[in-house]
N, C-alpha and C positions, 0 to 999 in steps of 0.2 A: 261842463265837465271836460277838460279840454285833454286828459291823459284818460276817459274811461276809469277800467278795472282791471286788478292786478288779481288771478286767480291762481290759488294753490292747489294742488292734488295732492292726496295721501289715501294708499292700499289698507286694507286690511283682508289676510288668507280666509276665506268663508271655506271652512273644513268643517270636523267633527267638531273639533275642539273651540271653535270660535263662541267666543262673548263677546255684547257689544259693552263697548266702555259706557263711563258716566257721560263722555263727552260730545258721543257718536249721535245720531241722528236720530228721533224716536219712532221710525219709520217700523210696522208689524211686520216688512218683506222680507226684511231678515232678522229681526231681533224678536219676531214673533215665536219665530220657530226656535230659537234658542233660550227660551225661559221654560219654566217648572219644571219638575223631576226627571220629566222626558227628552230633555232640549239634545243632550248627545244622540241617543237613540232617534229622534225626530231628522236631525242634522246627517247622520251616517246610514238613515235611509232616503234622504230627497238625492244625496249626490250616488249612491248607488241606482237608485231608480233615472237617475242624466247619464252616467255612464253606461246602464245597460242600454238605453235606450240609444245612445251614439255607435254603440256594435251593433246595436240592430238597423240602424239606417247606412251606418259603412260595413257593409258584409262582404266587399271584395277582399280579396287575401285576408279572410277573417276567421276561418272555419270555427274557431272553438267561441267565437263571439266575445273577445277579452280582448280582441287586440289595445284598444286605445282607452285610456282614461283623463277625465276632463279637469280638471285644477281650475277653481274661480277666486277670482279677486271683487272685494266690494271697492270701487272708485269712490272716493269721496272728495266734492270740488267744495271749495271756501272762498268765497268773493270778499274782496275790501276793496275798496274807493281807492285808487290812486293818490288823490289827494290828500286821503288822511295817512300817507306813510304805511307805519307800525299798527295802526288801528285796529278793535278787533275786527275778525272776519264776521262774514255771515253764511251759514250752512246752505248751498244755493243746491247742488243736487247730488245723487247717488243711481251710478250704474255700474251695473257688470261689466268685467272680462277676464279673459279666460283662455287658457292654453292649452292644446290636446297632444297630450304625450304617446307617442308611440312606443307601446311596450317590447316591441320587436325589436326593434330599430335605435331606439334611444332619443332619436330624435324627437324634438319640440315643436310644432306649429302655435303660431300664432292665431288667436282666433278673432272675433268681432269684440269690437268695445262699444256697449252698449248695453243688448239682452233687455232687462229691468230699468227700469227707468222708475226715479222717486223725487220728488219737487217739490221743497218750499211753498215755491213761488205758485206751483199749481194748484198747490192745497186751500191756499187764499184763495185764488182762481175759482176754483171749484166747490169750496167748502166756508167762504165765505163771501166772495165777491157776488156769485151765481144767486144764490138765495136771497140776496138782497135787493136783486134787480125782478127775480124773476117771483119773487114773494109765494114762490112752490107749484106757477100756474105752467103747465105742459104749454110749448108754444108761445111765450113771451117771447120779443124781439130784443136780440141781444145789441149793445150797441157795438157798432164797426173797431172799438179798439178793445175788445176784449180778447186776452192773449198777446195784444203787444208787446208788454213788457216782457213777459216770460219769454216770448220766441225769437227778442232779439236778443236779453241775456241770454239765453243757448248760442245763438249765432255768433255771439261776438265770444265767448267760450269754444266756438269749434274755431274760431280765428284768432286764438288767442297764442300768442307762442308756447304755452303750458303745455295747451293740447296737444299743438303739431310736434312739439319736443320729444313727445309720448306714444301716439300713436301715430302713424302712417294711412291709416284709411276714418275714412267716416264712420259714425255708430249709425249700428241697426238697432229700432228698439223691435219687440216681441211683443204684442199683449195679445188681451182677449179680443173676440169682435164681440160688435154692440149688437145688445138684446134691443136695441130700438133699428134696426133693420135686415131686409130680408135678402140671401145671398143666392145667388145662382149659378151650379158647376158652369166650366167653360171647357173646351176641347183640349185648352193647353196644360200641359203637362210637362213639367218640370222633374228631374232626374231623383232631385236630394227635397225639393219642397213639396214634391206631389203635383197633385191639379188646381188650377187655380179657379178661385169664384171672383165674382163680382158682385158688386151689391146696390141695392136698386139707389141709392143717394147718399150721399155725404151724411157721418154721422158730425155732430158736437165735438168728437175726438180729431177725427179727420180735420176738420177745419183748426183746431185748437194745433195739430202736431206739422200744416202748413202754414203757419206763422212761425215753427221753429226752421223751416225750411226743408220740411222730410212729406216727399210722399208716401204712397199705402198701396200695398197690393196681398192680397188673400191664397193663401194657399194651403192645402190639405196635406201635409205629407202621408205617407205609406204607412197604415198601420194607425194613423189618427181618427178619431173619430169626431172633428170639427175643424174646421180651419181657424188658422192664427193671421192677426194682424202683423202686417209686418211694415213699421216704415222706416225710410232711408233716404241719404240723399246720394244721387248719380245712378245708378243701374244695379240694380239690388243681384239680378242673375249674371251678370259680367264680372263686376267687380269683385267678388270675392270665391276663394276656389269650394268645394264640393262639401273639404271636411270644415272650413271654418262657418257655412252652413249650416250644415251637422251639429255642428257646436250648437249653436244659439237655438236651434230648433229642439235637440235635446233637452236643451238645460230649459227653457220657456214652456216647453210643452209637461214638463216633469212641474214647475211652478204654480200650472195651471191647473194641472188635474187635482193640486192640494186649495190655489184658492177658491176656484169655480170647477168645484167634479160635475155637477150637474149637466153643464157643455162639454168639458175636457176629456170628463169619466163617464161617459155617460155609455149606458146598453147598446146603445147603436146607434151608426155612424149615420151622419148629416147625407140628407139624399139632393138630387139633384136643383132643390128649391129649400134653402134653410134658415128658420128662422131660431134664433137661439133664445134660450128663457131661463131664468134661474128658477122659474116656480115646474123645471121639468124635474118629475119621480123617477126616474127610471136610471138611476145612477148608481155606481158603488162609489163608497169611498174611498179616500188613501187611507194606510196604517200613519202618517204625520198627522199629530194634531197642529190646529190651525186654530186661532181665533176672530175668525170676520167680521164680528161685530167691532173686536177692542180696534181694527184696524179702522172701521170707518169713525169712531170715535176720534180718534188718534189725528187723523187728515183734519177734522175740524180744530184740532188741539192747535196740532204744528199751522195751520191757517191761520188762527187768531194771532200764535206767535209771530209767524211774518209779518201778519199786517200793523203790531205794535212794534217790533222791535225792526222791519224793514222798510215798510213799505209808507206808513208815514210819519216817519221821523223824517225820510229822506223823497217825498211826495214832489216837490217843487222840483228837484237836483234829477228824478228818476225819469219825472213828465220831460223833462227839456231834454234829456238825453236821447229820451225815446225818439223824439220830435227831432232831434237834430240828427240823430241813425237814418231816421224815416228818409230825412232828405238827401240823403251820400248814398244809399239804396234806391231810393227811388226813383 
């Protein structure tokens, strides 16, 4: 494949008022929250609960706690083959970004692009490729190219001139940490992220999000009650200022307490050795409804779709590509 891939971007405003189209991505991360009766009401309290939360971690010159309000955009990338021209696309992933407006001031910051992270190509990965190998046995050995493909379509996506055209910094993503390992506070502390843990070994995600070329580091902000993964590529505490932090920690930490309250929302805060569980009781919920089941239904759905309509149609064209990345990388 000797031109690669030609990848498009297109936003859509995630406010109150957002629907996802016919043509949009059938991802639960956000089109969850915007169906049945309650989808405005649902919608107009996740972003009020990001925004409080963002005056509550920037309270310098903030007294009435309203200074800033966060504005997010859902990215939506679209891959075609170089080669086939005008072809159609294929729906390859969906992340956040997001801008913090100062209501004082009037001025605009830019924030991280990234936050949520949602993947085709991972849903195969995970919800269909996984099961196949591992036939549902804990501790199967997975083979050495699993995540290839995904993590160099991201890479060749953050070196794409789409990207760079677009954004200026790399993305952070945000997620939960893994209920398959245990974390331990550490002495460092961090101003906007809190204190950071570590955790006794690599999970499956870990390893899966350094073949995109993003490492991970764990941190608890002020007022959380579990630490957030966080991974990125270059210098996660350098690289970006205090409030565009703030951002992503706002907005991911508000995501979380609606898909995983059990960790997010839970009664009390993660002590110095923490192991996370979704079978822990002692949580409230959000007022958003959520539905976690349709969502993990959903990942095997969009799974199956990729692996028909991407993954092998184009098996032979994606192998050699992989293969010949490998060796200009390697």
């Amino acid at each position: 494949m000797a031109n690669g891939f030609d990848f498009t971007i297109t936003t859509t405003r995630f406010d109150e008022d957002y629907e996802p189209s016919s043509g949009s991505r059938a991802t639960t991360n956000f089109a969850n929250l915007a169906r049945g009766p309650q989808r405005q009401q649902n919608l107009r309290r996740v972003l009020t609960m990001i925004d409080r939360r963002f005056n509550d971690l920037a309270d310098w010159d903030n007294p009435e706690q309203d200074r800033y309000a966060v504005e997010l955009e859902i990215v939506s990338v679209e891959l075609r083959f170089a080669e086939d021209g005008g072809g159609d696309g294929f729906p390859l992933i969906e992340v956040l970004d997001l801008q913090v407006v100062d209501r004082r001031s009037g001025q605009r910051h830019r924030g991280i692009v990234g936050n949520n992270f949602s993947s085709y190509v991972r849903d195969y990965d995970f919800s269909v490729r996984l099961p196949s190998i591992t036939g549902g046995a804990p501790g199967t050995a997975l083979p050495d190219d699993f995540g290839d493909l995904h993590g160099k379509l991201f890479a060749e996506f953050l070196d794409s001139s789409a990207y760079r055209q677009r954004f200026s910094q790399p993305p952070v993503i945000c997620i939960s940490v893994s209920t398959s390992r245990t974390y331990r506070r550490t002495e460092n502390q961090h101003p906007v992220l809190g204190v950071e843990y570590l955790q006794d070994a690599h999970s499956l995600t870990d390893a899966y999000f350094a073949k995109m070329g993003l490492g991970v580091r764990f941190f608890m902000p002020r007022g959380a009650v579990a630490p957030l993964a966080f991974y990125f590529r270059g210098d996660l505490l350098g690289d970006y200022t205090d409030l565009q932090l703030i951002g992503t920690t706002a907005t991911m930490e508000a995501f979380q307490k609606i898909y995983r309250p059990e960790i997010y929302n839970a009664n009390s805060a993660a002590g110095s050795v923490y192991t996370p569980s979704l079978a822990h009781e002692d949580f409230s919920r959000t007022q958003v409804e959520y539905d976690r089941e349709e969502r993990s239904r959903l990942a095997v759905t969009q799974g199956r779709f990729t692996e028909e309509h991407f993954v092998e149609p184009h098996r032979d064209l994606l192998e050699r590509w992989v293969a010949g990345r490998s060796a200009l990388v390697g």
